[in-house]
C-alpha positions as a Python dict, from the first residue, in 0.01 Angstrom:
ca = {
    (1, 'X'): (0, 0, 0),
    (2, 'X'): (312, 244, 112),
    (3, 'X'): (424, 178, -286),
    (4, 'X'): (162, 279, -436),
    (5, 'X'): (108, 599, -258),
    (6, 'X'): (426, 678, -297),
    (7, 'X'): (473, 616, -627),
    (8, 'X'): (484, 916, -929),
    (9, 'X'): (533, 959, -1210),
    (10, 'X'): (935, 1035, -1154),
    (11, 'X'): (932, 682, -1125),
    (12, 'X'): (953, 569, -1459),
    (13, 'X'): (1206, 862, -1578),
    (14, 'X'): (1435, 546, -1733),
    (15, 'X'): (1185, 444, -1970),
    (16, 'X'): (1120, 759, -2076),
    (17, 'X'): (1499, 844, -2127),
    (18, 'X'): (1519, 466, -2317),
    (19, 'X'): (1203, 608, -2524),
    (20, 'X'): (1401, 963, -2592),
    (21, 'X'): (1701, 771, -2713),
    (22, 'X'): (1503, 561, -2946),
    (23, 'X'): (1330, 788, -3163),
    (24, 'X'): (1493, 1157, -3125),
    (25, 'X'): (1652, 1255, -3435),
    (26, 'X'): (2027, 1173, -3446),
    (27, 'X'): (2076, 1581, -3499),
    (28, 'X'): (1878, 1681, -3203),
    (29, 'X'): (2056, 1733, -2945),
    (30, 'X'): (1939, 1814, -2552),
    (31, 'X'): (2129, 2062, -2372),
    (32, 'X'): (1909, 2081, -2037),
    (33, 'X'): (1612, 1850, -1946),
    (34, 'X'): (1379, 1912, -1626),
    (35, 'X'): (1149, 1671, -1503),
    (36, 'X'): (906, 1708, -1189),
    (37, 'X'): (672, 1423, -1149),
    (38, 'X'): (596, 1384, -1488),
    (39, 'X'): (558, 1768, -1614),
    (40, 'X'): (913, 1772, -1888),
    (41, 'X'): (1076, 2020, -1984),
    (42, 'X'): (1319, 1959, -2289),
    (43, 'X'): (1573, 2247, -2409),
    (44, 'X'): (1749, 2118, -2764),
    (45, 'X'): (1881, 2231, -3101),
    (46, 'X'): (1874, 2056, -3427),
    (47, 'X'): (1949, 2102, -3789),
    (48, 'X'): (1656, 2135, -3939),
    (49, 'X'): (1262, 2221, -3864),
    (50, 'X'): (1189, 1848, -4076),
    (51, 'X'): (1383, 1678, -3769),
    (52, 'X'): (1210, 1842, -3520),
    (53, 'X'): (867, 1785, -3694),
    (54, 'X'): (929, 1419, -3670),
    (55, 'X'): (1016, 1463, -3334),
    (56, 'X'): (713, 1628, -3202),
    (57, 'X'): (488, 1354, -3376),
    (58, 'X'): (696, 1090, -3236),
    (59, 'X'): (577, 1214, -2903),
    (60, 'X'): (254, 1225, -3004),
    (61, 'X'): (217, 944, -3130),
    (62, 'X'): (312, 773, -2745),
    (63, 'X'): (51, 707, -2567),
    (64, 'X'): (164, 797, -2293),
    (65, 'X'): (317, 1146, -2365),
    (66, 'X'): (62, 1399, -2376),
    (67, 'X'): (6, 1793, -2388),
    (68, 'X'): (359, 1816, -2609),
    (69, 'X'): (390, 2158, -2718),
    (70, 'X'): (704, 2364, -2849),
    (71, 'X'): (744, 2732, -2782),
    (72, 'X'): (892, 2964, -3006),
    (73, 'X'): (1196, 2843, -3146),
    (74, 'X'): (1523, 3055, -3278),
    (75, 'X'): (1683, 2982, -3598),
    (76, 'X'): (2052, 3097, -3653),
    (77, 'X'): (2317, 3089, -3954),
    (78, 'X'): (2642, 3040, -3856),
    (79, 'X'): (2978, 2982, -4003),
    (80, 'X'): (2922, 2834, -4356),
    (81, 'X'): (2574, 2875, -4377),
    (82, 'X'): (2511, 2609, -4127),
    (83, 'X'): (2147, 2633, -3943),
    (84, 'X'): (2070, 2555, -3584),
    (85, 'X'): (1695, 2567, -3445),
    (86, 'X'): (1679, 2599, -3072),
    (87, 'X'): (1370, 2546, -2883),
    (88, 'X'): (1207, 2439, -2571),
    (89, 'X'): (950, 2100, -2557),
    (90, 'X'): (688, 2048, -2269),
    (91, 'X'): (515, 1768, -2223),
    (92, 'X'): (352, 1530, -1933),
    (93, 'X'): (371, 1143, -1930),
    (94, 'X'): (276, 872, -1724),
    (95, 'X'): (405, 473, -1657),
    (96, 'X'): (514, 378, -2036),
    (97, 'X'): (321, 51, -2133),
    (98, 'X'): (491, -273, -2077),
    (99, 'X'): (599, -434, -2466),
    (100, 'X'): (350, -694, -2422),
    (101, 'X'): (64, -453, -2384),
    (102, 'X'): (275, -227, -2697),
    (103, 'X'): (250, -532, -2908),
    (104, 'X'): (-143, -633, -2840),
    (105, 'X'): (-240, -275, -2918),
    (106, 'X'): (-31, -298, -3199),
    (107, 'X'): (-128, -639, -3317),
    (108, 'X'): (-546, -475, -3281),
    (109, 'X'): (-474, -188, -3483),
    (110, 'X'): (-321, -392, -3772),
    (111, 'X'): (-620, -622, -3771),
    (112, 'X'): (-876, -297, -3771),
    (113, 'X'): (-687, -176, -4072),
    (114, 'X'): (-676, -499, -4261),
}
């Protein structure tokens, strides 16, 4: 009983950080990350707006993740022409599914679509 009223959302911080790793654009890059019982707060730079549009829908897209939005990002040219985008993400998430409840959602979906 103590565990589960003790429990938040801090608690699974590793899967989300496994999750992060997994599908963040290889030019993204994080330079501070804040988390407080779920609430995130992500401050990166990338390359290009493409890789941060895939980003955002990757986070979307978990089920888990929800209320992602960006703020106002800054785009600057530096030496030879090369771009960097730096912005700040917000989101909340919750306990990330286990992969056998992943895969039986998945498996339901493919079947509704067939």
């Amino acid at each position: 009983q103590f565990a589960g009223a003790s429990a938040t959302n801090n608690d699974y911080l590793d899967e989300l950080v496994y999750f992060l790793e997994a599908e963040m654009p290889s030019d993204i890059t994080i330079s501070n990350m804040s988390v407080n019982n779920g609430a995130v707060t992500i401050s990166c730079s990338g390359q290009s707006k493409d890789t941060l549009a895939s980003f955002i829908i990757a986070l979307k897209e978990q089920r888990n993740i929800y209320g992602v939005n960006v703020g106002a990002f800054n785009e600057v040219k530096g030496v030879n022409e090369a771009i960097t985008i730096s912005y700040t993400i917000t989101f909340n998430f919750s306990d990330f599914p286990d992969e056998d409840e992943t895969t039986e959602t998945d498996d339901i979906v493919s079947e509704e679509e067939e």
